[in-house]
N, C-alpha and C positions, 0 to 999 in steps of 0.2 A: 504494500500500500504506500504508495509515493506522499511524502508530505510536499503539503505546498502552502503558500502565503495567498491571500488575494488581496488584491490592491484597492482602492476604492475611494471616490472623492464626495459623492454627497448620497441618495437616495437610497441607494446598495440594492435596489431590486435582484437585480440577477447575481448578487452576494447571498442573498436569500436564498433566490432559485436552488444554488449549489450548494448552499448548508444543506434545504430540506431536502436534496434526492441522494446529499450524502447519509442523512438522518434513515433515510428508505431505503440506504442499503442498493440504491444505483448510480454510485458513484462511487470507486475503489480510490477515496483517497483522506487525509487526514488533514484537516484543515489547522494548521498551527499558528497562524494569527493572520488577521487584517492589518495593512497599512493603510494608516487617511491621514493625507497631508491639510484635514479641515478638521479638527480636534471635536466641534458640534455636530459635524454631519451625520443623518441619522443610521448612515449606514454602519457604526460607531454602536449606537443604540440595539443592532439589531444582531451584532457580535457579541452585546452583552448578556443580549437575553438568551443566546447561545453557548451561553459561557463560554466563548472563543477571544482568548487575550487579543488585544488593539493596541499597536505601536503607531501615536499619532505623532504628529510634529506641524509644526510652523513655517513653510521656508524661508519667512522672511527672517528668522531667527539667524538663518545659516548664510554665510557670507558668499557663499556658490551651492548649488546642484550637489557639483563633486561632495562637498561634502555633508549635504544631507545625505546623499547615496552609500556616502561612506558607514553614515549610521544604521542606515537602513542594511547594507550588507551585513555588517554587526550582528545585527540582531537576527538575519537570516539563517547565520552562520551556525551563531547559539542555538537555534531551533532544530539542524540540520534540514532546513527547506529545499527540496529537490527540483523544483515548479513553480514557476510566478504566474495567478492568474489577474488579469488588470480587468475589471470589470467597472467600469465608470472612472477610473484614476484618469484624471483631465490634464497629466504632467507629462512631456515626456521622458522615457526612459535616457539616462544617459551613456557614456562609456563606460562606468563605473560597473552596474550591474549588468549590461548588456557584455562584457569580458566573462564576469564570473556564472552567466546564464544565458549563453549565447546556444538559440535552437531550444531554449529551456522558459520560454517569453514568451507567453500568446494574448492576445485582445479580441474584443467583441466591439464591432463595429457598427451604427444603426444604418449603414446602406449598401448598397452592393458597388464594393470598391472595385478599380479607383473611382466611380463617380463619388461624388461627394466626400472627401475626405476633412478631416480638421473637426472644427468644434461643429455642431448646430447642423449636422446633416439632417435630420427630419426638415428642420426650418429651410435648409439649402433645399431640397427636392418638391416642397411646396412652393418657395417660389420661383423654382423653373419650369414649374406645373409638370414636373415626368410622370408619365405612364407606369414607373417603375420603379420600385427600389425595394430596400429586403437589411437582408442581414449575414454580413460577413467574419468568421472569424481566421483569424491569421497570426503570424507569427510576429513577433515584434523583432524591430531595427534600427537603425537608427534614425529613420524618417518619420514624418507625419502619418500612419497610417497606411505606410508602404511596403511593410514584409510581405513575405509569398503569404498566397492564399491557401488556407488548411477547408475552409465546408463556406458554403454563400447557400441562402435560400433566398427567394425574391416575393413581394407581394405587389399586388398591383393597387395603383389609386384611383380611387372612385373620382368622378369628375367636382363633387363637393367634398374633394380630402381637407380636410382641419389640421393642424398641427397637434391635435390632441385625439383627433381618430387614429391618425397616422402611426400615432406615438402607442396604442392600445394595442394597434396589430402587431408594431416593429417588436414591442415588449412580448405580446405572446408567443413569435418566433424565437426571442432570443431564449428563454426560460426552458424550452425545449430543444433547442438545436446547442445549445453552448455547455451542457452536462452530457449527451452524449460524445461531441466529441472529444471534453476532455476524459472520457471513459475511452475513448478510444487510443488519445495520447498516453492517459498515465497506467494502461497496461501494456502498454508496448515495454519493450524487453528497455530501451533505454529512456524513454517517455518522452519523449521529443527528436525530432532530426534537427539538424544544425540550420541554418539559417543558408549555407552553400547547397544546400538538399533541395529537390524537386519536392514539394508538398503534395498532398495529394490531395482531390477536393471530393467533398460529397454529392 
């Protein structure tokens, strides 16, 4: 059973998703703490009720990236964390952890990349009125939302999509598509391919 951390910056829905289907017993993996660089965010609140420890922090506290990352690998270390899942973490990763978890970094995306990458993709796909979008997960790198692609599902938008209909579909694809696949990553013999690796999509 692979330990892993998940990452998280405010609401923690699909931090949820993955505690309960670990709770169910369909997910093989050991959740050893939440990161949230928002110390009130409620996704904070919903590790507690999980009795899942939470390493928050500040960064304006920290005089660079590097080294909040330096803390956060710390505390990685101490846990023995084999797997980082980012699950609304709105930071990017830097060279710090991406050295020590290269191939070992996945994210959940709300559209089907590369369209719309960056913050606010629901709000980007509503207003360029697409016929399309969905939900991508992938491996992290050192870009915006550019590592290889691991599984993409797509939903299509009604011609009166809302930013809050939209947001009810993109959520009920991610809640089911992003705990199988990390069931499929973290029983693989080494639970992740490296980032030089052909991924494979669903």
């Amino acid at each position: 059973m692979k330990k892993i951390a998940v990452f998280a910056s405010g609401n923690g829905s699909n931090f949820q998703a993955i505690i309960d289907v670990v709770a169910q017993g369909e997910l093989d993996a050991d959740i050893r703490f939440l990161v949230c660089d928002k110390p009130l965010a409620y996704a904070v609140q919903r590790a507690d009720a999980a009795r899942i420890p939470s390493f928050t922090f500040n960064p304006k506290e920290f005089p660079t990236k590097e080294e909040y990352e330096k803390e956060i690998l710390l505390q990685l270390r101490m846990s023995g964390v084999e797997f980082i899942v980012l699950a609304g973490y709105m930071r990017l990763i830097g060279p710090t952890l991406l050295r020590e978890y290269q191939g070992r970094i996945v994210n959940i995306h709300p559209s089907l990349l590369p369209n719309f990458p960056g913050k606010d993709a629901i709000g980007q796909a509503i207003e360029a009125s697409a016929k399309w979008s969905g939900v991508t997960v992938h491996y992290v790198d050192e870009g915006m939302d550019t590592g290889p692609i691991i599984a993409q599902e797509r939903v299509r938008l009604d011609e009166k999509e809302t930013r809050e209909t939209l947001q009810q579909k993109i959520q009920a694809i991610e809640h089911k598509l992003y705990p199988s696949v990390l069931q499929m990553l973290l029983t693989t013999t080494r639970g992740g391919a490296t980032n030089d690796e052909k991924a494979s999509t669903y």
